[in-house]
PDB file of N, CA, C and O in Angstrom:
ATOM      1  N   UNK A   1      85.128 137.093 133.060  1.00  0.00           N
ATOM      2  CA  UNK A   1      84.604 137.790 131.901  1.00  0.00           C
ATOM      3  C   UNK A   1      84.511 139.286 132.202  1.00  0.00           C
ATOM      4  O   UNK A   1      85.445 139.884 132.735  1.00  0.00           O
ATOM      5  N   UNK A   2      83.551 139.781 131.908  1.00  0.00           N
ATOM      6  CA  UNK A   2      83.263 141.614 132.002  1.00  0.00           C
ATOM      7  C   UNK A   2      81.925 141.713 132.467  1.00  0.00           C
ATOM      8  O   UNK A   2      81.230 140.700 132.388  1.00  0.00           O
ATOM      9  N   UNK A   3      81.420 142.803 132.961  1.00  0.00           N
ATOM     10  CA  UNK A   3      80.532 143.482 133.461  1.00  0.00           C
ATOM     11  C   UNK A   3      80.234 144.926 132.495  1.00  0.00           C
ATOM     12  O   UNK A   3      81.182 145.709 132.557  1.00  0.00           O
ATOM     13  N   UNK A   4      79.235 145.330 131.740  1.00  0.00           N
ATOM     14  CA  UNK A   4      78.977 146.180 130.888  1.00  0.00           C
ATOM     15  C   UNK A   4      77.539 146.843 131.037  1.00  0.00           C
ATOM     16  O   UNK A   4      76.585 146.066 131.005  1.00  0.00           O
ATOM     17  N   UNK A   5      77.237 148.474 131.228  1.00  0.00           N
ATOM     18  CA  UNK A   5      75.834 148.444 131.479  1.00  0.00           C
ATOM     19  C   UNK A   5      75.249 148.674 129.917  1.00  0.00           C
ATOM     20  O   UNK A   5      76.107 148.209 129.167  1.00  0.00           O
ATOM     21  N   UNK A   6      74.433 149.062 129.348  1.00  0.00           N
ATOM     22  CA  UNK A   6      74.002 149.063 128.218  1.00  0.00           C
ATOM     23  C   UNK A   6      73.078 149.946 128.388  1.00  0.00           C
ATOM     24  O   UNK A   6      72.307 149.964 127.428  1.00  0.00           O
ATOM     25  N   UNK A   7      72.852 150.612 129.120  1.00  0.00           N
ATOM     26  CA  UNK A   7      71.488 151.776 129.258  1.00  0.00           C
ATOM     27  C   UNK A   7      70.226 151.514 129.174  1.00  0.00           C
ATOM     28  O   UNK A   7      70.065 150.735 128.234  1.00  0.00           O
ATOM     29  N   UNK A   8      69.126 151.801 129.744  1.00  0.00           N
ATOM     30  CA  UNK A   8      67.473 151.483 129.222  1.00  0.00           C
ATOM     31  C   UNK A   8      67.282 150.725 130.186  1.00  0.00           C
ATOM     32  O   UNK A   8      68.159 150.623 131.043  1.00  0.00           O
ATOM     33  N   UNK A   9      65.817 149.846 130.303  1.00  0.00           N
ATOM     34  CA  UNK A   9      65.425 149.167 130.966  1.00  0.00           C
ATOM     35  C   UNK A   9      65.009 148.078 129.899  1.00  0.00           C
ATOM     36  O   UNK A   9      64.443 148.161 128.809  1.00  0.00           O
ATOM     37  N   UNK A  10      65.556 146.931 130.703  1.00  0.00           N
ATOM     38  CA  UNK A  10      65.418 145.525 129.611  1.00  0.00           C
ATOM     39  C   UNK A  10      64.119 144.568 130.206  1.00  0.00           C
ATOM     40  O   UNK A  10      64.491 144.158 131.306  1.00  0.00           O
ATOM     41  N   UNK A  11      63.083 144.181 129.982  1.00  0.00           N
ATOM     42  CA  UNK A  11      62.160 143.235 129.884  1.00  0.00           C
ATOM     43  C   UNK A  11      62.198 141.709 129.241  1.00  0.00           C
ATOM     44  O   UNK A  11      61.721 140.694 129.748  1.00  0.00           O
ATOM     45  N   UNK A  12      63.039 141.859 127.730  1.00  0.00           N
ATOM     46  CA  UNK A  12      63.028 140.638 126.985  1.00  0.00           C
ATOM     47  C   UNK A  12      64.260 139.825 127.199  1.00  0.00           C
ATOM     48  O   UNK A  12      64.983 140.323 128.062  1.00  0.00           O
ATOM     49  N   UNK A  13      64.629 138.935 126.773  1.00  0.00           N
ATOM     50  CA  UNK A  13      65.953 138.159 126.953  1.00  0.00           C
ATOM     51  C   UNK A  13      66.508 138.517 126.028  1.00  0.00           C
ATOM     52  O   UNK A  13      66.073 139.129 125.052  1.00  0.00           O
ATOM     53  N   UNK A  14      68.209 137.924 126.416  1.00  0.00           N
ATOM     54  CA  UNK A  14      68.955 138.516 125.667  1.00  0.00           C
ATOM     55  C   UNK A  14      69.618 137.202 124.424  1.00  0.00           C
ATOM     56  O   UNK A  14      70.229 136.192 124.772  1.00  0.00           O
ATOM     57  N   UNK A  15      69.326 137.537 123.150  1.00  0.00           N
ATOM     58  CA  UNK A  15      69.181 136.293 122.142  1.00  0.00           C
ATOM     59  C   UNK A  15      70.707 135.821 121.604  1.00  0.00           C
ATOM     60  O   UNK A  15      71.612 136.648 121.490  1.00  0.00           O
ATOM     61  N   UNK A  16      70.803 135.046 121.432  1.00  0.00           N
ATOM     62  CA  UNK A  16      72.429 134.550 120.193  1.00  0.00           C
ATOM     63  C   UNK A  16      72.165 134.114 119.141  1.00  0.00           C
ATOM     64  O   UNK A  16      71.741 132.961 119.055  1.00  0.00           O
ATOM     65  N   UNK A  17      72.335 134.898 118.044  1.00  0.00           N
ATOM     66  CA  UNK A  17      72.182 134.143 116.403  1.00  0.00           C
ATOM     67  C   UNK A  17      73.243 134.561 115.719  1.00  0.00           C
ATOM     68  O   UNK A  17      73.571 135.734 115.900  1.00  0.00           O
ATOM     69  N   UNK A  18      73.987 133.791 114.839  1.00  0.00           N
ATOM     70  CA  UNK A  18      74.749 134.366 113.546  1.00  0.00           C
ATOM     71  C   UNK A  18      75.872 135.271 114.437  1.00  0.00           C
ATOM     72  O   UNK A  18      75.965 136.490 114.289  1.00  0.00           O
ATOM     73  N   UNK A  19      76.666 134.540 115.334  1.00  0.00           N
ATOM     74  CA  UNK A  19      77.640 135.191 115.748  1.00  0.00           C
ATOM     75  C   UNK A  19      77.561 136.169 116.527  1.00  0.00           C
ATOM     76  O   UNK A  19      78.599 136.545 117.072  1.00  0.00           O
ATOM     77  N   UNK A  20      76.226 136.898 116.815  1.00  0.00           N
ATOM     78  CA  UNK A  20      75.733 137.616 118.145  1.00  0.00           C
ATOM     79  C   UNK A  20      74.711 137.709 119.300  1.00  0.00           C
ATOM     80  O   UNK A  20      73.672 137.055 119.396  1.00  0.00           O
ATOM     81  N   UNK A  21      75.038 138.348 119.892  1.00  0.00           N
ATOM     82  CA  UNK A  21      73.639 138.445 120.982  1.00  0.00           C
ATOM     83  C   UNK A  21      73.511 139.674 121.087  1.00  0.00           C
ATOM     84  O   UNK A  21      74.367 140.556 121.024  1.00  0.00           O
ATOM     85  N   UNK A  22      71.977 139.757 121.314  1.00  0.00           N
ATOM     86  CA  UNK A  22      70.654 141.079 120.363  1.00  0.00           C
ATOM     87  C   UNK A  22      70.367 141.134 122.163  1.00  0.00           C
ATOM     88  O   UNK A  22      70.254 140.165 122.913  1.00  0.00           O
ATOM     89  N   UNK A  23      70.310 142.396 122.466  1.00  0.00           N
ATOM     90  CA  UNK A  23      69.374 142.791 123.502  1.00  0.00           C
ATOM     91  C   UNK A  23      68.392 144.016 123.260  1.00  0.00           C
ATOM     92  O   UNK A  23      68.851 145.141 123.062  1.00  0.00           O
ATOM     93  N   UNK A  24      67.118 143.781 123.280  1.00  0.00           N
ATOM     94  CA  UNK A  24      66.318 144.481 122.907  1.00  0.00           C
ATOM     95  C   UNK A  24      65.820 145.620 124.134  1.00  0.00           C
ATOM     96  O   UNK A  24      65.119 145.033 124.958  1.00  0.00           O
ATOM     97  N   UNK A  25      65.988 146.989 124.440  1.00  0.00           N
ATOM     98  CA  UNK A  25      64.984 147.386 125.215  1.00  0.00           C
ATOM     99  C   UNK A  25      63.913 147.854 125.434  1.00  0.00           C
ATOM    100  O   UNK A  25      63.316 148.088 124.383  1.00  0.00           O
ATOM    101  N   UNK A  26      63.301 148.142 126.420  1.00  0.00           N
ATOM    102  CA  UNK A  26      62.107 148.312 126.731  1.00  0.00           C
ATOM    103  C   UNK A  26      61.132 149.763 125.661  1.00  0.00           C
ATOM    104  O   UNK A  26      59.920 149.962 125.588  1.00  0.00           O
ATOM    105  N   UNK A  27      62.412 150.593 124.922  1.00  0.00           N
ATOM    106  CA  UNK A  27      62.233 151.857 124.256  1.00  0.00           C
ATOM    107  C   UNK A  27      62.415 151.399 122.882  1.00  0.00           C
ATOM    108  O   UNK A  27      62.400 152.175 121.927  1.00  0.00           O
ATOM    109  N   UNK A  28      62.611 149.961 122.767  1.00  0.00           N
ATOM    110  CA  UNK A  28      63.112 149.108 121.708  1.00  0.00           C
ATOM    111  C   UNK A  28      63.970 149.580 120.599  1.00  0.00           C
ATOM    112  O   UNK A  28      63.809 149.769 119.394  1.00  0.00           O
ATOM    113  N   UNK A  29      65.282 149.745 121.739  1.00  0.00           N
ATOM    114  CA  UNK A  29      66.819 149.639 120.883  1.00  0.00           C
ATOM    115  C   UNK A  29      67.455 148.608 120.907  1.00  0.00           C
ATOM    116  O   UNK A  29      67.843 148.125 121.970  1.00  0.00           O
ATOM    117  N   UNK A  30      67.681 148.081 119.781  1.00  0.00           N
ATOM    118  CA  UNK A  30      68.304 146.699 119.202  1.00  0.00           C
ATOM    119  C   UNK A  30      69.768 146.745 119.900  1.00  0.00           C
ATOM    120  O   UNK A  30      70.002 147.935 119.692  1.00  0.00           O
ATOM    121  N   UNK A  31      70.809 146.312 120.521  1.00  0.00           N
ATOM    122  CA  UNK A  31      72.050 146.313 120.583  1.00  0.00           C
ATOM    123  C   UNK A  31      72.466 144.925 120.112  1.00  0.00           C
ATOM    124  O   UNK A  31      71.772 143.912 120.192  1.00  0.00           O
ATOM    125  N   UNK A  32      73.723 145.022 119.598  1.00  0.00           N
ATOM    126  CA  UNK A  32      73.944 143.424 119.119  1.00  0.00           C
ATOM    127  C   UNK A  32      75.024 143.614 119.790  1.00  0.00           C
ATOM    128  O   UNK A  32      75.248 144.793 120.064  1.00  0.00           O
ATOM    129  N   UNK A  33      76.021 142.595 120.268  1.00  0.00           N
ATOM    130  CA  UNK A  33      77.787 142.671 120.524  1.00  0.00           C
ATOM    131  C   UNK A  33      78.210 141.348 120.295  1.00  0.00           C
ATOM    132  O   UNK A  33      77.570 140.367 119.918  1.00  0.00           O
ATOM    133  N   UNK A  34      79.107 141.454 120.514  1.00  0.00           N
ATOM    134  CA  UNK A  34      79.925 139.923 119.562  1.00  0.00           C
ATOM    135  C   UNK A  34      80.258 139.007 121.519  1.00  0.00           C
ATOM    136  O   UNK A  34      80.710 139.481 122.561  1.00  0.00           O
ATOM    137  N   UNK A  35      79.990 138.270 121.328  1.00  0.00           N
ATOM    138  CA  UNK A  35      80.534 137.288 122.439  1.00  0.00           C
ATOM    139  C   UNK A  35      82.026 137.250 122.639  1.00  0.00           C
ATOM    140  O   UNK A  35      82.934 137.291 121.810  1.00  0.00           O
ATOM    141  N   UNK A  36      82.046 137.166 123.855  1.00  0.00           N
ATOM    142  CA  UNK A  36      83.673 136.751 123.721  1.00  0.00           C
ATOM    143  C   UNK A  36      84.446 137.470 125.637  1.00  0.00           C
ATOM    144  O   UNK A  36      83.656 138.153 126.289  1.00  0.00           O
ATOM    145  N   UNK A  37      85.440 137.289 126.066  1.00  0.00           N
ATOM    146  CA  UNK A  37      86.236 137.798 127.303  1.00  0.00           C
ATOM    147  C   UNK A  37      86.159 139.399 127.136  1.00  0.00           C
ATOM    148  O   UNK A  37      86.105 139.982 128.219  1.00  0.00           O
ATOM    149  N   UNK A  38      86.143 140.286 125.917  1.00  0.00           N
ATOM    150  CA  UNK A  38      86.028 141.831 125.927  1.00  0.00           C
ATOM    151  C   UNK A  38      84.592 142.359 125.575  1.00  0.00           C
ATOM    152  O   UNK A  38      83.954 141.695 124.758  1.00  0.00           O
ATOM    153  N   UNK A  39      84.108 143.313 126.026  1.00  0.00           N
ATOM    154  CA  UNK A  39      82.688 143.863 125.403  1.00  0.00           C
ATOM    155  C   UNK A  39      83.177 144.475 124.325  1.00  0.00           C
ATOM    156  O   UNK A  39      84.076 145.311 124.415  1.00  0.00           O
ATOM    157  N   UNK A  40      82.486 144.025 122.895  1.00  0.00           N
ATOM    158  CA  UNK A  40      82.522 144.520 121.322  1.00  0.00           C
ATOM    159  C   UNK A  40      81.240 145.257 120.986  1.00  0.00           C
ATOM    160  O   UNK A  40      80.340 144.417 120.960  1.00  0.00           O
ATOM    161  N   UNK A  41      80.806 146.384 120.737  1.00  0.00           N
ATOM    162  CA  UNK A  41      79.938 146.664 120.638  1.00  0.00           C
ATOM    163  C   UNK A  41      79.664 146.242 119.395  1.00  0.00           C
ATOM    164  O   UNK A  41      80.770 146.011 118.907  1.00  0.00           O
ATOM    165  N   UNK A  42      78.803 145.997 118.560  1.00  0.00           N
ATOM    166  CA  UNK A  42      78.284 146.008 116.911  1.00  0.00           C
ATOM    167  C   UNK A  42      77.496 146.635 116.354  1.00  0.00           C
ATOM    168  O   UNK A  42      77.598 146.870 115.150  1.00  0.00           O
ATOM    169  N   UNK A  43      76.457 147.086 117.135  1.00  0.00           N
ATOM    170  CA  UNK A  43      75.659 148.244 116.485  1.00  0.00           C
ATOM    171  C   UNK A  43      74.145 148.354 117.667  1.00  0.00           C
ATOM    172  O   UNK A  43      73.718 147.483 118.426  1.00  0.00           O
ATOM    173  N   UNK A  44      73.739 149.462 117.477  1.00  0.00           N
ATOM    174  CA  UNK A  44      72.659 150.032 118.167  1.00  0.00           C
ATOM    175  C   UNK A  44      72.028 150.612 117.347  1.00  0.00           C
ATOM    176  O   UNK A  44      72.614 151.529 116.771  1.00  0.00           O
ATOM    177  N   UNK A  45      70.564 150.312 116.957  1.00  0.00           N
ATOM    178  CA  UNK A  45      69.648 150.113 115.756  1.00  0.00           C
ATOM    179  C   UNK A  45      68.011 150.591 117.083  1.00  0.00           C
ATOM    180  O   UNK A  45      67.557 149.860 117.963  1.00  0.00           O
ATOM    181  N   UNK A  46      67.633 151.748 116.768  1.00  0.00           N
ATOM    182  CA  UNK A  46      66.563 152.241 117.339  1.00  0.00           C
ATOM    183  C   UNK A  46      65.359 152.175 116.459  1.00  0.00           C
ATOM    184  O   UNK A  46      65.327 152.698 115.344  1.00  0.00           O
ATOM    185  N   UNK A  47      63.934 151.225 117.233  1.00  0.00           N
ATOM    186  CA  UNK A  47      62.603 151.290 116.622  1.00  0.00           C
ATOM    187  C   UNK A  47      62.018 152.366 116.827  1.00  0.00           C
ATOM    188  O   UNK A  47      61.314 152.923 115.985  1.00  0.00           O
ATOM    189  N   UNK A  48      62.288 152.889 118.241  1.00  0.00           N
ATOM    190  CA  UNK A  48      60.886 154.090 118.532  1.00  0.00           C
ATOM    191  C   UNK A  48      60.120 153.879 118.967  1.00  0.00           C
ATOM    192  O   UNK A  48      59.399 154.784 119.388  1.00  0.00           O
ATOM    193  N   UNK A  49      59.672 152.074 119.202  1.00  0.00           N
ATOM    194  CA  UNK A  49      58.458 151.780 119.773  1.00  0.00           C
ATOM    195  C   UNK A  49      58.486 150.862 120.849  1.00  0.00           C
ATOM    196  O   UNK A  49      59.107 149.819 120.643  1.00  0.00           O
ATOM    197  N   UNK A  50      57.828 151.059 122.201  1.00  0.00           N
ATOM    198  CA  UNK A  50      57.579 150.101 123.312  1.00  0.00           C
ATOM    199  C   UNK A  50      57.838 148.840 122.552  1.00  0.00           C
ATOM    200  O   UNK A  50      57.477 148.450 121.442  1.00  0.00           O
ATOM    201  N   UNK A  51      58.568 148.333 123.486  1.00  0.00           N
ATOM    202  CA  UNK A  51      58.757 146.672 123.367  1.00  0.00           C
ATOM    203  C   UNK A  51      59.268 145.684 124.874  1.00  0.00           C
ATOM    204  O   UNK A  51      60.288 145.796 125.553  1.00  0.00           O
ATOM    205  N   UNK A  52      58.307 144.901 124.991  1.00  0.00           N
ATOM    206  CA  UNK A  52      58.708 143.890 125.599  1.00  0.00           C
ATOM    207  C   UNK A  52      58.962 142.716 125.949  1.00  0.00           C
ATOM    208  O   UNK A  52      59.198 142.148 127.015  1.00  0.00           O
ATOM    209  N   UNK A  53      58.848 142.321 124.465  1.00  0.00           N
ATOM    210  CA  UNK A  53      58.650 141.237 124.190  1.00  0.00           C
ATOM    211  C   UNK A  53      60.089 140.442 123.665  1.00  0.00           C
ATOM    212  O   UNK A  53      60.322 141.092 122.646  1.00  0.00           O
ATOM    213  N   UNK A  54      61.377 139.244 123.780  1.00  0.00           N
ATOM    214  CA  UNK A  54      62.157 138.738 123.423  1.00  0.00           C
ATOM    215  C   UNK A  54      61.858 138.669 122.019  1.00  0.00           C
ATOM    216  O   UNK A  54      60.726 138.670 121.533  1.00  0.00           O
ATOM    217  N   UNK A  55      63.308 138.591 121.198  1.00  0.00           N
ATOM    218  CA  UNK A  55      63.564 138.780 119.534  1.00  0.00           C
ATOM    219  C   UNK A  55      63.475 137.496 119.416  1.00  0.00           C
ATOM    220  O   UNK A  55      63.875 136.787 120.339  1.00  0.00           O
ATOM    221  N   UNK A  56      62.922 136.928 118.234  1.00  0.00           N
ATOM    222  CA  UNK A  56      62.411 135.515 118.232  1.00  0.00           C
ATOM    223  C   UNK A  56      63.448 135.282 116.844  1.00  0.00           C
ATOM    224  O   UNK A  56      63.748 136.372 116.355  1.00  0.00           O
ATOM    225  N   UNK A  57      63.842 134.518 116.369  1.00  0.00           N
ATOM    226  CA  UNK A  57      65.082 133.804 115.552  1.00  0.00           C
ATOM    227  C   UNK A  57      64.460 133.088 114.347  1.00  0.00           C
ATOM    228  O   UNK A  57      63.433 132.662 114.877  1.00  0.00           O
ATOM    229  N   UNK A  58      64.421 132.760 113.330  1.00  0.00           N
ATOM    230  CA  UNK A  58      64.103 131.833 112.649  1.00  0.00           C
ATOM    231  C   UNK A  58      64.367 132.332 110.783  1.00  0.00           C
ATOM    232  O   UNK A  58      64.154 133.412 110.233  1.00  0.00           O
ATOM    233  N   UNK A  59      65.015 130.744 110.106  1.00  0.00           N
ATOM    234  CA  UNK A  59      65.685 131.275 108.910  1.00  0.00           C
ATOM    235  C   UNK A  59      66.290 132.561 108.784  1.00  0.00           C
ATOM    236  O   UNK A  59      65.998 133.316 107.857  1.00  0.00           O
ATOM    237  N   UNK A  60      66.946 132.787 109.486  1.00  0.00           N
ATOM    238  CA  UNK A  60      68.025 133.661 109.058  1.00  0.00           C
ATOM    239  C   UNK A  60      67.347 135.082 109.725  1.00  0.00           C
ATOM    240  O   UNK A  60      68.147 135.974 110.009  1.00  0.00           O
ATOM    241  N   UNK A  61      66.413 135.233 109.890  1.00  0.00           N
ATOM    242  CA  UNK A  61      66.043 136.627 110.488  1.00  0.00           C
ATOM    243  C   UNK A  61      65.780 136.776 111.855  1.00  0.00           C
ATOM    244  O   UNK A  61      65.709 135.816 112.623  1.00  0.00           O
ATOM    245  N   UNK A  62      65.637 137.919 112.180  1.00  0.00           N
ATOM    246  CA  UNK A  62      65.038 138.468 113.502  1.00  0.00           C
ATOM    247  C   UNK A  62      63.905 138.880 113.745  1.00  0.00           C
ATOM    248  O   UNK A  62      63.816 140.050 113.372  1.00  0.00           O
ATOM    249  N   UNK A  63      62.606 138.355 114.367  1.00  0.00           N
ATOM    250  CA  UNK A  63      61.779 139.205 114.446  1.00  0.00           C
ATOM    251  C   UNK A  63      61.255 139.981 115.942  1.00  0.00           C
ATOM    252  O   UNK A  63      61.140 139.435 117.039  1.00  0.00           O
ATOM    253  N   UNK A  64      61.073 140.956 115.705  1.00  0.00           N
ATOM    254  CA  UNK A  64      60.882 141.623 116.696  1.00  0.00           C
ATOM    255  C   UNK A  64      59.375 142.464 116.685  1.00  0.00           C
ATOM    256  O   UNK A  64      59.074 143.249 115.786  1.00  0.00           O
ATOM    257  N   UNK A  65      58.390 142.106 117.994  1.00  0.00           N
ATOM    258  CA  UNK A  65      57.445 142.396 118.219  1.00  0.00           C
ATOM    259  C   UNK A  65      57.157 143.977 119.157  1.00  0.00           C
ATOM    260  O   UNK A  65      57.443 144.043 120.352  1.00  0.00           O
ATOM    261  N   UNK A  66      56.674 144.940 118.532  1.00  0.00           N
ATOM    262  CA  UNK A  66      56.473 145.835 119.462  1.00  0.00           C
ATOM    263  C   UNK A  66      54.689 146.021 120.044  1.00  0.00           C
ATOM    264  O   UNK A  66      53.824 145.180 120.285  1.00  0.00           O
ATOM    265  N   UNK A  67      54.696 147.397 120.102  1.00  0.00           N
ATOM    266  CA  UNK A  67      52.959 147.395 121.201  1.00  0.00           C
ATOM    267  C   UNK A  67      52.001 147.425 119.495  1.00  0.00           C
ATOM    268  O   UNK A  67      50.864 147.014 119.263  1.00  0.00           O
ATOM    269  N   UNK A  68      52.950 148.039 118.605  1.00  0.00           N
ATOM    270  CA  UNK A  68      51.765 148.485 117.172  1.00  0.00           C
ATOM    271  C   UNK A  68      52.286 147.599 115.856  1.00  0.00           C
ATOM    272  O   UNK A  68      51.533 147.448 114.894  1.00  0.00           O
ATOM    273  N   UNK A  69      53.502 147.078 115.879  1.00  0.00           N
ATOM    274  CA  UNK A  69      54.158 146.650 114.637  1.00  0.00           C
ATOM    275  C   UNK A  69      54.859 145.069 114.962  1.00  0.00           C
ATOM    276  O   UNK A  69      54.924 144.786 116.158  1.00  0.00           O
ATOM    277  N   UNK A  70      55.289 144.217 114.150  1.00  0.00           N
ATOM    278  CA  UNK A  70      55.880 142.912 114.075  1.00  0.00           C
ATOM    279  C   UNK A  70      56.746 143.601 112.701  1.00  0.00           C
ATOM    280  O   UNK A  70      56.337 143.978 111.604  1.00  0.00           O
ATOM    281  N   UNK A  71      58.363 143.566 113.418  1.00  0.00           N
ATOM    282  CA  UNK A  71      59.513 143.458 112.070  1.00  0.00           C
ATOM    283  C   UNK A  71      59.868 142.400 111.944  1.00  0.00           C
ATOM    284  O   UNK A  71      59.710 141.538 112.808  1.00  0.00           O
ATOM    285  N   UNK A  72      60.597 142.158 110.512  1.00  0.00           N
ATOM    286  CA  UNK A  72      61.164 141.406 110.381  1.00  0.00           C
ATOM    287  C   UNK A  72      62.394 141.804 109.452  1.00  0.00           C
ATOM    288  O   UNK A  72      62.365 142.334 108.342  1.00  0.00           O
ATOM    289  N   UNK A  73      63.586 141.360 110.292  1.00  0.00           N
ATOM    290  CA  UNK A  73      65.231 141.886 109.791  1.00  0.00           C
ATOM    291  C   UNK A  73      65.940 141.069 109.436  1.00  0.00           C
ATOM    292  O   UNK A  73      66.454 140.128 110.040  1.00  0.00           O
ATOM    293  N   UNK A  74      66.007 141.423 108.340  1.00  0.00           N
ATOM    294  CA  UNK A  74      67.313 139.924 107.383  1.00  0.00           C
ATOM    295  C   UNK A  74      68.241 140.865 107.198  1.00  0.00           C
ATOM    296  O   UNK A  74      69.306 140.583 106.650  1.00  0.00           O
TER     297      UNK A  74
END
């Protein structure tokens, strides 16, 4: 497969839903990339806020917990 760094410092795991996997970091920037033998990037989506907590999955969304806020991304 590949080896890819992604920048930041990571705490949470890294999730698979709906055709991707979400790595959240510690400065809580969302990265998504598509699975597969090449690194695809898909997007890098910045909160602004401490996070260390893993993106939790359910009906169709993402939620993501930081130190002041709980999102939720459909």
């Amino acid at each position: 497969m590949y080896q890819e760094r992604l920048g930041g410092n990571y705490s949470a795991s890294p999730v698979y839903a709906d055709g991707r996997i979400y790595c959240l970091s510690e400065s809580g920037e969302t990265i998504a990339f598509a699975p597969g033998p090449d690194f695809q990037l898909l997007a890098r989506n910045p909160l602004e806020e401490r996070c260390q907590a893993s993106i939790a999955v359910s009906g169709g969304s993402l939620f993501i917990r930081s130190e002041k806020h709980l999102f939720c991304i459909q």
